[in-house]
C-alpha positions as CSV (number, residue, x, y, z in Angstrom):
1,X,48.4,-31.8,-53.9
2,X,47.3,-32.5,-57.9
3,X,44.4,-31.6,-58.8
4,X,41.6,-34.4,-60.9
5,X,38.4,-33.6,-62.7
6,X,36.2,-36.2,-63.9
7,X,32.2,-36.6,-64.7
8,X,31.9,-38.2,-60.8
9,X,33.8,-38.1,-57.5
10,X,34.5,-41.8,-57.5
11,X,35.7,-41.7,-61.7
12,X,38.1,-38.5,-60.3
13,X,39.5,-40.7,-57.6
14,X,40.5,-43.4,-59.8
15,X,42.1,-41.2,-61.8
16,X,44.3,-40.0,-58.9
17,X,45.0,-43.4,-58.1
18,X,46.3,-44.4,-61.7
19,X,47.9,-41.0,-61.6
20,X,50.0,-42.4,-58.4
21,X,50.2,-46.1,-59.1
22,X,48.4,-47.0,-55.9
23,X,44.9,-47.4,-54.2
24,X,42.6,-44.9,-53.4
25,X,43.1,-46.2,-49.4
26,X,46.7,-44.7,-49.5
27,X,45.2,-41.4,-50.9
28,X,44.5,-37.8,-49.0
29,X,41.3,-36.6,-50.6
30,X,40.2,-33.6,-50.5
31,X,36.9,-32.5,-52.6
32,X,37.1,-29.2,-54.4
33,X,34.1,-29.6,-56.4
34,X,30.8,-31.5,-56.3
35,X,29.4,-32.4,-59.9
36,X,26.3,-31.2,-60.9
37,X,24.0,-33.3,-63.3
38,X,22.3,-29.8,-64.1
39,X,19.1,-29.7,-66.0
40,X,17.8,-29.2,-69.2
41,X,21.9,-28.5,-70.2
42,X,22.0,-25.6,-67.7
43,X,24.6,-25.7,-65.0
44,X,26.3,-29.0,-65.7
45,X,29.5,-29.1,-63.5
46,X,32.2,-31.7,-63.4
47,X,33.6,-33.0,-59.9
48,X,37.1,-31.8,-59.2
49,X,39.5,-33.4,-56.1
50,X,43.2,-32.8,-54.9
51,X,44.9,-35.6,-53.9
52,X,48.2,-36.7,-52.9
53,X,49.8,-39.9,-51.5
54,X,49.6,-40.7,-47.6
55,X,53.2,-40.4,-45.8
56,X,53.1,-43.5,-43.7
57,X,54.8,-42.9,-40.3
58,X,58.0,-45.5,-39.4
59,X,57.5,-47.5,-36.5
60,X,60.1,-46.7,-33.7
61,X,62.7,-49.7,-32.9
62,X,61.7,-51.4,-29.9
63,X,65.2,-50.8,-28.3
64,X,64.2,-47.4,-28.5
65,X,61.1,-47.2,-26.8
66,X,60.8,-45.8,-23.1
67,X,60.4,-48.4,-20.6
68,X,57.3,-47.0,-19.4
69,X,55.6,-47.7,-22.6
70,X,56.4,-51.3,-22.1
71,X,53.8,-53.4,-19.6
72,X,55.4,-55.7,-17.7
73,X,53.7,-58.8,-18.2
74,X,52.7,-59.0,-14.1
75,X,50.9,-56.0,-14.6
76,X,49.4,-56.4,-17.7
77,X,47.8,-59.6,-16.2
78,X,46.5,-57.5,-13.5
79,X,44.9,-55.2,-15.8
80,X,43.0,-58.3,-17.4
81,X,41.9,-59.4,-14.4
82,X,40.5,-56.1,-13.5
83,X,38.8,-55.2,-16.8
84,X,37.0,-58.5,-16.0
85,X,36.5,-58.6,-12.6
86,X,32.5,-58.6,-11.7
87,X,32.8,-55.9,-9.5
88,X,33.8,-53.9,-12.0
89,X,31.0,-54.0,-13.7
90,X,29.1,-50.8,-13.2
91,X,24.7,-50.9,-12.4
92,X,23.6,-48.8,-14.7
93,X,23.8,-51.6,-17.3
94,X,21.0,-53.3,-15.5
95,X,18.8,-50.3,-16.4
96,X,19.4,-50.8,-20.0
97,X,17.7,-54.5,-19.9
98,X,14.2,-53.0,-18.6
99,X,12.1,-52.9,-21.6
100,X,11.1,-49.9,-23.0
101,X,7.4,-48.7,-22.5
102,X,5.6,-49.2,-26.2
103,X,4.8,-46.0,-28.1
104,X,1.2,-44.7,-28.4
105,X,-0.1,-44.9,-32.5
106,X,-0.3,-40.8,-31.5
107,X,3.3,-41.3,-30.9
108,X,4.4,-43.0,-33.5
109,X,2.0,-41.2,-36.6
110,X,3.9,-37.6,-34.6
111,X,7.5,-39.3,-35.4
112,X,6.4,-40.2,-38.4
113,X,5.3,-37.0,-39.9
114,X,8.5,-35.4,-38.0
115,X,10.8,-37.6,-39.7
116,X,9.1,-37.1,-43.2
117,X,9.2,-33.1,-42.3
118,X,12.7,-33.3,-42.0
119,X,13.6,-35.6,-45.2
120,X,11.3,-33.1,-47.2
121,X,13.2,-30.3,-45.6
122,X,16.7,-31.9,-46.2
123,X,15.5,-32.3,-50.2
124,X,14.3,-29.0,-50.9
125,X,17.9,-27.8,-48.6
126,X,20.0,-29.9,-51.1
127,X,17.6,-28.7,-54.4
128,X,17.1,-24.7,-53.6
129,X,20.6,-23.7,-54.6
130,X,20.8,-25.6,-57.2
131,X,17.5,-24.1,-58.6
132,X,19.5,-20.7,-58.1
133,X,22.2,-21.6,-60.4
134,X,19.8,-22.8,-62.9
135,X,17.9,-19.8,-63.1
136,X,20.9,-17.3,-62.8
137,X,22.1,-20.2,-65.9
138,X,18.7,-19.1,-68.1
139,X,19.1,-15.2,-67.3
140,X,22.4,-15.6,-68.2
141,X,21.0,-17.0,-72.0
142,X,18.8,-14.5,-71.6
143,X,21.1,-11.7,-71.6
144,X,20.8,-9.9,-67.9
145,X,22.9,-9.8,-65.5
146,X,21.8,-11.1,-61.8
147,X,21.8,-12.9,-58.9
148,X,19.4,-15.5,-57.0
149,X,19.4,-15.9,-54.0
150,X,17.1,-17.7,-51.4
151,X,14.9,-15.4,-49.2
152,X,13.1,-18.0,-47.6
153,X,12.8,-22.1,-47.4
154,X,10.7,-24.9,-46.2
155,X,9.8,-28.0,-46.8
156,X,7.4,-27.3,-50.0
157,X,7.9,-23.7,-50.3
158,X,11.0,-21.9,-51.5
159,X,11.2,-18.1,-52.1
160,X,13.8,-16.7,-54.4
161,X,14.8,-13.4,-54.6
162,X,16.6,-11.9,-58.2
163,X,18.7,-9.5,-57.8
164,X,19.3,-7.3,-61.3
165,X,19.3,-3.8,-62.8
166,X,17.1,-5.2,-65.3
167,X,14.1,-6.5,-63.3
168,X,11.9,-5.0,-66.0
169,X,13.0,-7.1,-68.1
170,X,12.8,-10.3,-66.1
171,X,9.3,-9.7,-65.2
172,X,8.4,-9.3,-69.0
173,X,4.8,-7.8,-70.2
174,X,2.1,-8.4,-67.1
175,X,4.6,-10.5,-65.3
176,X,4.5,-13.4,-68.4
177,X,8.1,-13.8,-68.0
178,X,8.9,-14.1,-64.1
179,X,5.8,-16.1,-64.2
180,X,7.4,-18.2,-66.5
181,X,10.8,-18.7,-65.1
182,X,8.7,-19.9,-61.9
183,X,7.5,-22.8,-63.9
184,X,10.7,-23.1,-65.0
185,X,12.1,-23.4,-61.7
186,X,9.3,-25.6,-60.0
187,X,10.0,-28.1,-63.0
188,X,13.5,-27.9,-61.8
189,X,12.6,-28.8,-58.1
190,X,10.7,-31.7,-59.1
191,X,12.7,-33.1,-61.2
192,X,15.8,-33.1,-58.2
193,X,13.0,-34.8,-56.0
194,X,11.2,-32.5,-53.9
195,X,7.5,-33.1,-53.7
196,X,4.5,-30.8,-54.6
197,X,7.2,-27.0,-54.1
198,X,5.8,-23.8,-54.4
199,X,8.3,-22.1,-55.5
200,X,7.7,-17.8,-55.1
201,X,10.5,-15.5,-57.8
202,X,10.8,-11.7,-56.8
203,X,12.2,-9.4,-58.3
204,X,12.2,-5.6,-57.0
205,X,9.1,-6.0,-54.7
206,X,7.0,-7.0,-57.8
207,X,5.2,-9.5,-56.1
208,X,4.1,-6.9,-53.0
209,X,3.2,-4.8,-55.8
210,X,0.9,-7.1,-57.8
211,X,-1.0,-7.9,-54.7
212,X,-1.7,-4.7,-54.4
213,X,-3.1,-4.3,-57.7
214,X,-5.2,-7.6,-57.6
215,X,-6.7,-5.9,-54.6
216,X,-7.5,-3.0,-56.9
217,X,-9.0,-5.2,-59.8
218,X,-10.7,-6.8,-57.1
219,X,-13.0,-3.8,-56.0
220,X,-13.3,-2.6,-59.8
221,X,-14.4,-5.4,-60.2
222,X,-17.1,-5.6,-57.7
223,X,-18.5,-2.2,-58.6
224,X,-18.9,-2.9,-62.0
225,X,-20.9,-6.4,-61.5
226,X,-23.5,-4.3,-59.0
227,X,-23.5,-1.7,-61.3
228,X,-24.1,-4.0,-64.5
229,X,-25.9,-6.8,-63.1
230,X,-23.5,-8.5,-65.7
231,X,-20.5,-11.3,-64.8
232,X,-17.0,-9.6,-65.1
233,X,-14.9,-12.3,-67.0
234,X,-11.1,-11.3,-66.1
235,X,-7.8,-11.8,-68.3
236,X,-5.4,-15.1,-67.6
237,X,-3.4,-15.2,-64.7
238,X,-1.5,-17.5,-62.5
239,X,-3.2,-19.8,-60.1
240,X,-1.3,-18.1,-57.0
241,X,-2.8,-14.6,-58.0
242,X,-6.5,-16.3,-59.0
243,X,-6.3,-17.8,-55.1
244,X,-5.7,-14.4,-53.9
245,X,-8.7,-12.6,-56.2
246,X,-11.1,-15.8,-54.8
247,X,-9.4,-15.0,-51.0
248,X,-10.4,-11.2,-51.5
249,X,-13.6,-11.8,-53.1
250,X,-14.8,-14.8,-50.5
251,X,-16.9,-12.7,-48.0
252,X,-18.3,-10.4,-50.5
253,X,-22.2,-11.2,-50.3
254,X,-22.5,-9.4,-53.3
255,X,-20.8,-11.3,-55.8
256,X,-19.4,-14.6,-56.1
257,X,-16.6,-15.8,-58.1
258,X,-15.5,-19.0,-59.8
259,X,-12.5,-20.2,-62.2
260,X,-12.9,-20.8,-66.0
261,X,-10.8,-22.6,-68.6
262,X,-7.5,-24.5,-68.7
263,X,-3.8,-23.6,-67.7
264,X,-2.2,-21.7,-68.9
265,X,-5.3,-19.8,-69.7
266,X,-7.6,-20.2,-67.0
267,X,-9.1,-16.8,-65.5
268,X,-11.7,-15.8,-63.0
269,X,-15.3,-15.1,-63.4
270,X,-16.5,-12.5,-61.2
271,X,-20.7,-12.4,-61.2
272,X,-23.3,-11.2,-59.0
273,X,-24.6,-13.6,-56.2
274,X,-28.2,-13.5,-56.9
């Protein structure tokens, strides 16, 4: 088989078919390589295909054929007669004209929101590895050497794990540059049609690890607002990790906590509850 490449399947196909002189009908097909529109110029791919003509099979002589192939014509009248004979007919076909009982709106809302679970699901399936290659694309520009792969995916939420010797560097001073190849990434998401993703990048347990320290911050935080009597306004961070400090903070009756500013520098306010 020879080998095409062109921007799409279909432009690859005509090519084969030019290549050959005849239509794409008469063609074995056999995709190598989807394209890939990629994004923002990173991991543009072009489709590929092998093809090569279909051998069309001779039709044996009639002289040569075995007799038993050959209905005679008394029996192939028979035949007709029983394929429409009434009592050939079989009862369960009568089953198939009752009506069907109509769905309760509980029903039909639970099919919709299954059916809409499932398209979401089959989006973010056809987007998340895609969003891999793009961000193994930026590392690459970046200079380190890695891997992403996906750890785990639903309909609106897709973890990716990055796999690198240099995971210092991709997490970058207080986390500024994982944070930012997130955005990165959830811009990449939407943009190949998956709605509202939350999209989670890891990178030697860094994520476990910052939980732990918001927890820290968290109680430092409290003991110097009781202490002070003063509010405790905090640095920038991301929303995820200004949920979590709210989360921890929630059932405290001795401090309540609120968020200030706009992205990307919106922080939390930490001040007592009286």
């Amino acid at each position: 088989m020879k080998s095409f490449s062109a921007k799409t399947l279909e432009e690859a196909k005509q090519e084969a078919a030019k290549h050959f002189s005849i239509s794409q009908e008469m063609l074995k097909i056999k995709v190598v390589q989807t394209p890939r529109r990629g994004f923002l110029g990173f991991g543009k791919r072009p489709a590929i295909i092998e093809a090569a003509p279909i051998q069309q099979k001779t039709e044996q002589p009639s002289h040569l054929q075995k007799p038993s192939q050959q209905a005679t014509p008394q029996k192939a009248k028979q035949t007709k007669k029983k394929r429409h004979s009434p009592k050939a007919q079989s009862h369960p076909a009568k089953a198939a004209i009752k009506k069907a009982a109509p769905k309760s709106p509980e029903e039909l809302e639970r099919e919709r929101v299954a059916a809409n679970h499932q398209r979401n699901l089959k989006q973010m399936r056809k987007a998340a590895n895609g969003c891999c290659g793009y961000i193994e694309d930026i590392l690459r520009e970046l200079g380190v050497h890695g891997t992403a792969q996906v750890n785990q995916l639903r309909a609106h939420s897709l973890n990716i794990e990055i796999k690198t010797k240099q995971s210092s560097t991709v997490i970058g001073y207080h986390g500024r540059q994982i944070n930012a190849l997130e955005q990165l990434g959830t811009a990449y998401l939407n943009y190949h049609g998956v709605h509202d993703p939350g999209l989670v990048l890891d990178t030697a347990n860094y994520r476990e690890r910052r939980r732990k320290t918001i927890a820290k911050l968290a109680d430092r935080c409290v003991t110097e607002v009781i202490a002070t009597g003063q509010a405790v306004f905090l640095d920038p961070m991301p929303a995820r990790e200004r949920k979590e400090l709210h989360r921890l903070l929630e059932d405290n009756p001795k401090v309540t906590t609120y968020s200030h500013g706009r992205e990307p520098f919106r922080s939390v306010v930490v001040v007592p509850s009286n």
